[in-house]
C-alpha positions in Angstrom: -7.2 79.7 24.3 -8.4 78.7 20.7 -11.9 77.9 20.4 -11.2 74.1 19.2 -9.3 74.2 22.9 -12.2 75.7 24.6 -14.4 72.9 22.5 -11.8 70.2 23.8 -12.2 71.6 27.9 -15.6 71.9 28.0 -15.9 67.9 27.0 -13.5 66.5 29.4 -15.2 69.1 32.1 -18.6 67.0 31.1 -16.9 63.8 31.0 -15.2 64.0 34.8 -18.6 65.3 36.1 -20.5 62.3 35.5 -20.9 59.5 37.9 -19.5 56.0 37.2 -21.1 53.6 34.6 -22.4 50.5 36.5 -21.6 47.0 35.4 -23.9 45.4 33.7 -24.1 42.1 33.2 -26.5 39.0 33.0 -25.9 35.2 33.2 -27.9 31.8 33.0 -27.2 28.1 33.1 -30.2 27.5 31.1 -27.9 26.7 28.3 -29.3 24.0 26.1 -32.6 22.1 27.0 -33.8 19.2 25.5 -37.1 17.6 25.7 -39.3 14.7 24.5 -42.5 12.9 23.9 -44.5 15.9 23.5 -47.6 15.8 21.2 -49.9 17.5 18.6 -52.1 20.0 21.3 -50.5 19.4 23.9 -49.6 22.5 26.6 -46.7 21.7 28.8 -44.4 23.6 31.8 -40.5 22.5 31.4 -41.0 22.6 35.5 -43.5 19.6 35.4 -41.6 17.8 32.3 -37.8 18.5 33.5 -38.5 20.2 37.6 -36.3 23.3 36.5 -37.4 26.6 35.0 -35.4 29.8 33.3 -33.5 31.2 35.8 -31.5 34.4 34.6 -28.7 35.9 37.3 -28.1 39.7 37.7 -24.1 39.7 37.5 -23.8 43.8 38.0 -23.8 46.0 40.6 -27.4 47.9 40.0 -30.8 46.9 39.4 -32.0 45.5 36.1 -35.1 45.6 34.2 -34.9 42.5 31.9 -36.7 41.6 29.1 -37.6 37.3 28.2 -39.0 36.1 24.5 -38.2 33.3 22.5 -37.5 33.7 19.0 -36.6 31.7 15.5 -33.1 30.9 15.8 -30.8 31.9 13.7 -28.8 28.6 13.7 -30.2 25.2 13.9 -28.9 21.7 15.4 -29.7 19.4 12.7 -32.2 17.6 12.4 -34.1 20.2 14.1 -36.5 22.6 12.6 -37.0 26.1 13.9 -40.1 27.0 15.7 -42.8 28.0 13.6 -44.1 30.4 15.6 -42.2 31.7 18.6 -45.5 32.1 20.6 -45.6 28.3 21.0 -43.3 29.2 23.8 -44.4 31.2 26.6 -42.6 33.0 29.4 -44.6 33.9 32.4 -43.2 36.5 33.3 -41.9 38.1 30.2 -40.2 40.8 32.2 -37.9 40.6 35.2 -36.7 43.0 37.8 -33.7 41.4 39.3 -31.4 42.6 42.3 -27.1 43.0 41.6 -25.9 39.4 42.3 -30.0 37.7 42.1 -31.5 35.4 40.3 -34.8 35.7 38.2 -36.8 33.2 37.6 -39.5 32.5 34.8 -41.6 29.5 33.7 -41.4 28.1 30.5 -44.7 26.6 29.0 -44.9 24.8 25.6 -48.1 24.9 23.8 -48.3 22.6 20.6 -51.2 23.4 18.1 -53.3 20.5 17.8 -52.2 19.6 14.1 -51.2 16.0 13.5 -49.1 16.8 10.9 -46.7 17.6 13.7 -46.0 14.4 15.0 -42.4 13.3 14.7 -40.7 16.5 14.4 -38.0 18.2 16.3 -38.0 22.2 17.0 -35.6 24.5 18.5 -36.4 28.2 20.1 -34.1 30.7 21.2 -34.7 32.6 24.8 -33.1 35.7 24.7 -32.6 38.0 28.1 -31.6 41.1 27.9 -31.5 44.1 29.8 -33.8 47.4 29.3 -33.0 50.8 29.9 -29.4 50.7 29.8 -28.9 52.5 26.9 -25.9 51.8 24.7 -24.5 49.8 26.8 -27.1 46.7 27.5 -26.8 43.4 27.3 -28.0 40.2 26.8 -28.1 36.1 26.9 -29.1 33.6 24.9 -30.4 30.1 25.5 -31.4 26.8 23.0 -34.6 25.3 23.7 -35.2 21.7 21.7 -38.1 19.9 21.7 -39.4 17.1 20.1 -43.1 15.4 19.1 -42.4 12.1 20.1 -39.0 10.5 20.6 -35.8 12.8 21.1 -33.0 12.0 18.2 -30.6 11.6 20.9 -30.8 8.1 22.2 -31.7 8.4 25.9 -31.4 4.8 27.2 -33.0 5.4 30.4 -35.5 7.3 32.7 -35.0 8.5 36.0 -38.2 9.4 38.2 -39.3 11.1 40.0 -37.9 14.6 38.7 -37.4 15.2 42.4 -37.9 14.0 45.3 -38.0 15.1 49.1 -37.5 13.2 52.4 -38.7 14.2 55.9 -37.9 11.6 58.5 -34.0 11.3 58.7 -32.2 11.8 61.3 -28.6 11.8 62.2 -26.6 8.1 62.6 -27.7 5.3 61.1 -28.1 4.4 57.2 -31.2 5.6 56.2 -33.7 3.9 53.9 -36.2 6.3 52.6 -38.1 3.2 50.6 -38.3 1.3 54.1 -39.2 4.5 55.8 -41.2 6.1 54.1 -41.9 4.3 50.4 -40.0 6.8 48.7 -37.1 6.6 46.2 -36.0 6.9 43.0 -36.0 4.7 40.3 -34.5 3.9 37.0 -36.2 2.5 33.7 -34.0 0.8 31.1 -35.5 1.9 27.8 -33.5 -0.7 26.0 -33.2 -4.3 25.0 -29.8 -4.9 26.4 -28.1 -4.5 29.8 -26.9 -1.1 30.7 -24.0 -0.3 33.5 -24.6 2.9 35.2 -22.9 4.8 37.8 -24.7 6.8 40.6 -23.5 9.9 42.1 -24.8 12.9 44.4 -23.5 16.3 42.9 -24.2 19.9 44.9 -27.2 21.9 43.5 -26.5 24.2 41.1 -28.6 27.6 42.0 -27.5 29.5 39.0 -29.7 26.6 37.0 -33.2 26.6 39.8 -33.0 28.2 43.2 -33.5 26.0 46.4 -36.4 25.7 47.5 -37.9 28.1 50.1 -37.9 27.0 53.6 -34.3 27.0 54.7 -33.1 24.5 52.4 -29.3 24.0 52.1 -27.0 21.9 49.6 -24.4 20.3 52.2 -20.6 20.8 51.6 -19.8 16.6 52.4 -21.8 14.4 49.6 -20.2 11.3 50.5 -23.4 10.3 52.6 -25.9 11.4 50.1 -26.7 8.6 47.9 -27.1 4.6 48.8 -26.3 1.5 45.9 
């Protein structure tokens, strides 16, 4: 056997002896998030201003060590400016551990120098995940953050509050009236000067965006029930 032959065997004997590569691979629905009204030295959690957080999913089959940090982005939505400084947005924790098929979950916190030259202006962030330790063959995701000093450039005609809401009392038959029963509800603001039309609908919780909450919680397969007029 020639020694370029030998070379040749002795690779493919390595290569057979090693053990499977995992997949890797990591997900989020924190896509694009938009938010308003902020101001000049103001410090503020996207849970509080929007009830959702930065929830990153584990779409292999091993553990993961992933990495969170926001960043100048590379491409802007106009008339947006890019961040500044990337530290404005903070990400507690800045490093996940998440199980094959999990979710991680990190907070997202806004902190606006008090400068009042600020006021009025739009910035986006980039939050990049990514995985550590996986040599060659890590990966990543990548999420727009937007966020404005006083009003959003989109025209948002309306506000919905609260950002969530919980009943305890119903029970099984009747309608239910959770303002009657127990002075809760939600409610909607027109923002405008003219009449608006708007159509209500109940829509299954999305767990790759926020988990449910502990305690047992569910999202029910039949929605027809879940919403009055």
């Amino acid at each position: 056997m020639t020694r370029r032959a030998l070379l040749w065997a002795a690779l493919l004997a390595g290569l057979s002896a090693r053990p499977a590569l995992a997949r890797i691979g990591l997900s989020t629905q924190f896509i694009d998030v938009v938010v308003e009204g902020l101001r000049p030295g103001g410090t503020y959690s996207l849970r509080e201003l929007r009830g959702s957080s930065y929830a990153v999913k584990n779409r292999g089959d091993a553990v993961v060590e992933v990495s969170l940090e926001a960043l100048r982005p590379a491409v802007l939505v106009p008339p947006y400016e890019a961040v500044p400084d990337p530290a404005w947005v903070e990400l507690t924790p800045g490093r996940l551990r998440i199980e094959p098929g999990q979710l991680g979950v990190s907070e997202v916190v806004l902190r606006i120098p008090d400068d009042p030259r600020l006021a009025g202006r739009h910035f986006q962030a980039t939050l990049l995940a990514r995985t550590l330790g996986t040599g060659i063959v890590g990966t990543g995701v990548k999420s727009r953050l937007r966020f404005s000093l006083g009003p959003s450039p989109e025209t948002v005609n309306f506000d919905l509050s609260p950002g969530e809401l919980s009943l305890s009392k119903p029970r099984a038959g009747p309608a239910y009236d959770s303002r009657k029963a127990e002075g809760r509800g939600f409610a909607l603001a027109n923002r405008t000067n003219v009449a608006l039309r708007l159509r209500l609908e109940a829509a299954r919780w999305t767990e790759g965006t926020e988990p449910l909450p502990p305690g047992g919680w569910e999202t029910p397969s039949e929605l027809s029930w879940e919403i009055g007029r």
